[in-house]
N, C-alpha and C positions, 0 to 999 in steps of 0.2 A: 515172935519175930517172923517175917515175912521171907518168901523164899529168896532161894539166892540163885542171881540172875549172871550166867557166866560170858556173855556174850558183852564183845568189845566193839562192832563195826556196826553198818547203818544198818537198823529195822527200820522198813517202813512198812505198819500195818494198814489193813484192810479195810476197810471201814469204819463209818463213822463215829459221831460221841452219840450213840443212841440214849436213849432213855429206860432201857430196861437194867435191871440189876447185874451187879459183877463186877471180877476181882478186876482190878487194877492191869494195863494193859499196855508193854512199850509200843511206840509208835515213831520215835527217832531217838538211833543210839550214835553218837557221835565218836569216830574214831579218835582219839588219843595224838598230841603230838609226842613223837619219841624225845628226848630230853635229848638234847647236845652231848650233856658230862657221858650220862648214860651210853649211847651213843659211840663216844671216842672210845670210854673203856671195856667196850666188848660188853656192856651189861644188859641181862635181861631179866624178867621178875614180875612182878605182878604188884597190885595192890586192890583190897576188898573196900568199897567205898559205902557206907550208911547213908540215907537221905531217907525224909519223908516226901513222899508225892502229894503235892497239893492237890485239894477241889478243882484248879484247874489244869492239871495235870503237868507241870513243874515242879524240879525238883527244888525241895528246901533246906535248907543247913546241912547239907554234907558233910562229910567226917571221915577222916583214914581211921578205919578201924585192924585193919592186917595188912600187913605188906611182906616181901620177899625179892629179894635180888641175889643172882649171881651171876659167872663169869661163863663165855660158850666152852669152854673146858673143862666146866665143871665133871668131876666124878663122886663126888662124895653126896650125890641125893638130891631132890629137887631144890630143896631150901637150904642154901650153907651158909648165906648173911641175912639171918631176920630178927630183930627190922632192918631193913634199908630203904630210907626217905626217898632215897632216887628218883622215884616212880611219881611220888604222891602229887604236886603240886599240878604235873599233866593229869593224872587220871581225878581231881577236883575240877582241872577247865573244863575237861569231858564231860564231865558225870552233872555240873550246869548246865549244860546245853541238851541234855537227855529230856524228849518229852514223853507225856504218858497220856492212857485215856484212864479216868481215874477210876477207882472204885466208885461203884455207883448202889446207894442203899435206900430202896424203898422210892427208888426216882430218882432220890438226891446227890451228886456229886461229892462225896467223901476223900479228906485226905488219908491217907495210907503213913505211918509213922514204921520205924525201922527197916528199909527196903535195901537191900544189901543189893551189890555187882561187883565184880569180881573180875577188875580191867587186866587184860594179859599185857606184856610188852614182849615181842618175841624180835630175834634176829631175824633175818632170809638166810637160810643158809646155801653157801657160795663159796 
């Protein structure tokens, strides 16, 4: 499994699709729309999305692999409703639109299989 990547907002890295070897590299992380229901009912939570990173550095068949919500008065611990879908359908539009520069092996463009992130969804607190 590939590391896991905990950042929700825009990276834009630094140069280019060079040609020499290395791991896999974000390059645009798309912020997340917050969900309406979410939203109305105070909720906030997370969810961990699976993708492989294509040869040309898109991402492919994403998948909710963990999720978590709860409410901003929570006391009882980080995670008090898991699973909760809430989350998931925004941080799937997100986690499409995330580009990468790929792993690259022996010259060649490689796609990257199991790349996990790990979208927050947080209040402002006010």
């Amino acid at each position: 499994m590939a590391g896991l990547d905990t950042s929700a907002g825009i990276d834009i890295g630094s140069g280019g699709f060079g040609i020499s070897d290395g791991e896999y590299l974000p390059i645009v992380k798309v912020q997340p729309v917050y969900p309406r229901r979410a939203l109305s009912r105070g909720l906030q939570g997370w969810a961990i999305v699976e993708f492989t990173v294509s040869a040309q550095g898109t991402v492919v068949a994403p998948v909710i692999v963990s999720n978590c919500g709860w409410t901003r008065d929570r006391n009882a611990g980080p995670c008090i409703d898991s699973p909760n879908s809430v989350f998931d359908s925004a941080a799937l539009r997100a986690a499409q639109k995330f580009k990468y520069k790929p792993k690259v092996i022996d010259g060649e463009p490689t796609e990257t299989a199991g790349v996990q992130n790990r979208i927050v969804f947080e209040l402002a607190e006010g």
